[in-house]
Steps between C-alpha positions, in 0.01 A plus 500: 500500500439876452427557128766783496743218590416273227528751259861620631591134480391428162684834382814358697481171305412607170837761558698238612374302190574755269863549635586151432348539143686810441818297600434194282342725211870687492690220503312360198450785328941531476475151324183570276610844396719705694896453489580175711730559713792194553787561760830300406657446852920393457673352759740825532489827277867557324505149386562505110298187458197615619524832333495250174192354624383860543525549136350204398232583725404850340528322147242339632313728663519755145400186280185432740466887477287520835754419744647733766829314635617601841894337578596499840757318704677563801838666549644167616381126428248402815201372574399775742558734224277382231249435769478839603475593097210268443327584826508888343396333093187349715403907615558597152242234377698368200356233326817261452771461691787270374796450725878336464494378861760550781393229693250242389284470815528776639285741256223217539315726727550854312426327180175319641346868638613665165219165314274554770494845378438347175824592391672225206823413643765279313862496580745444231930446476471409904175315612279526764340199670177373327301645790588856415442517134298435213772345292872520477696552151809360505792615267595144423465181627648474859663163459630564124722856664641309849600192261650691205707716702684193678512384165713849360752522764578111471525548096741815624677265771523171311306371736763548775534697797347688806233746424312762705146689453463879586108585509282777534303479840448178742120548479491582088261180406650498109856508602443213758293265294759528260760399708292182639529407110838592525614263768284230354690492197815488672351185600623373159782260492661714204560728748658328740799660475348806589408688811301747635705723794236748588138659436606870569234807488567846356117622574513680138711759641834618320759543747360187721513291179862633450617369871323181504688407151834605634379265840469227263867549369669504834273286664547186187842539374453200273162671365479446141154611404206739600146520458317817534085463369481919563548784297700682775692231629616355168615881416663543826638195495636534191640831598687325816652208291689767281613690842628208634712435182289202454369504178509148315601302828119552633224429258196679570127458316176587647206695408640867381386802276648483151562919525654457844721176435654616203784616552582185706389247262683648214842483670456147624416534916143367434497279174149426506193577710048468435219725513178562376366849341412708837326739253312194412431388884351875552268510179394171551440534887249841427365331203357190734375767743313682235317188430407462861373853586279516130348102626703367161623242701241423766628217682847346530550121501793242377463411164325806379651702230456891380668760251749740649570748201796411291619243786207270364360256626612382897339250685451455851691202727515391844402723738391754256875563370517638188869463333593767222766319369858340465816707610756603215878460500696784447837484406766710319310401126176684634575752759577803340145443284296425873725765663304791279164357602527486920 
């Protein structure tokens, strides 16, 4: 080979080399010094829960004092959506990306190119499959929501009657876990004279919330009780109970926001229905990606423990599921307080 050759090819090579340095060196240098930036990405935007989470994300974010939060979320709750988000996140070069998931499996692949990029993803609220993340943080314990629910509407019910549940989306991995825990504990002979009509889906949407409750009522005349584990569908369904002139025939709990819900659990159509702190979900959910990006937390593994802020300690379980903590009852003694907050 022509020395002229050589010489181009080692100044190729050592260009090439430098490129990829220059690409690492700026993604560390965000987490050593520069403002690290963490994108938030919701399952739709316009959802008030979320926009909690978005709050407790930037307390957060200003308590860390070197965090740049990006929230994003499609205009309507799919997986193609956020895909097409994160896909964008990975051009941007953020350095955390933590996701309430649309579909479980399906943002496997996104999520895997955005930690090949050496990206930290986590998804929190709505997992996705191990495969796709580093860890998962859970608002409560999965089995502790689906069975306490069953266990509100048959305190409501007297532990008789026909009951239906109103989702969010067929593909929302929360909602349906919750529901397998559900079912499970309708497996209870305490309930047996109970049953369940219908799993019904309202996709988080308003108005298709709204129909699929008034389905419910002319489909199951005899219905006596309903289940909705979504913000929008509790609210909506809530809102179609009333309509129909219903209000005290159907019991309704579920999973609701205390500043949206007010107004129905004060005059009686919902008397009682769980949450946990969404600002709480958001600050801890950017507080765990911190860690990862700055190498606080270097490796994830059951059993292991670490300090999130003034959520304390949390430990990891199964399948690198971290749970935040145990839903609250609201009711009309503590509504109007939790109303002012979110």
């Amino acid at each position: 080979m022509k020395k002229s050759a050589v010489v181009l090819m080692v100044l190729v090579t050592g260009l090439f080399a430098a490129s990829f340095a220059f690409a690492a060196g700026q993604q560390e240098g965000q987490a050593a010094g520069g403002k690290i930036k963490i994108a938030m990405v919701v399952k739709s935007l316009g959802n008030t829960f979320f926009d909690a989470a978005h709050q407790g994300g930037e307390q957060a974010a200003k308590e860390l004092g070197n965090v740049d939060l990006i929230y994003q979320g499609p205009s309507t709750p799919t997986p193609e959506g956020q895909i097409a988000l994160i896909d964008s996140l990975i051009a941007q070069r953020v350095n955390a990306i933590e996701i309430s998931a649309n579909d479980t499996d399906a943002l496997v692949p996104i999520a895997k190119k955005a930690m090949a990029a050496g990206i930290k993803v986590i998804s929190f609220d709505s997992g996705i499959a191990p495969d796709g993340r580093i860890l998962h943080l859970a608002a409560s314990n999965d089995e502790l929501i689906g069975r306490s629910e069953v266990q509100i509407i048959a305190k409501l019910l007297n532990y008789q009657g026909e009951i239906a549940i109103l989702s969010a989306t067929a593909q929302a991995t929360n909602q349906n876990t919750w529901i397998d825990y559900m079912k499970k504990e309708l497996q209870d002979p305490k309930y047996a004279n109970m049953k369940l009509d219908a799993v019904v889906y309202g996709d988080d949407l308003a108005d298709k919330s709204y129909r699929e409750a008034t389905g419910l009522f002319k489909s199951y005349p005899n219905l006596k009780g309903i289940i909705s584990p979504t913000t929008v569908g509790i609210m909506y369904t809530a809102k179609a109970i009333e309509d129909a002139g219903l209000a005290g025939k159907i019991q309704l709990t579920g999973l609701g926001l205390p500043s949206q819900m007010k107004q129905y659990i004060t005059d009686g159509t919902c008397q009682e229905m769980e949450l946990w702190n969404p600002i709480d979900l958001g600050y801890t959910a950017t507080y765990i990606s911190y860690l990862l990006v700055k190498g606080n937390v270097t490796s994830v593994s059951p059993g292991q423990s670490f300090t999130v802020g003034k959520m304390g300690s949390l430990t990891v379980g199964d399948n690198n599921v971290v749970v935040m903590g145990k839903p609250f009852v609201f009711d009309k003694s503590n509504i109007d307080k939790f109303a002012s907050i979110y």
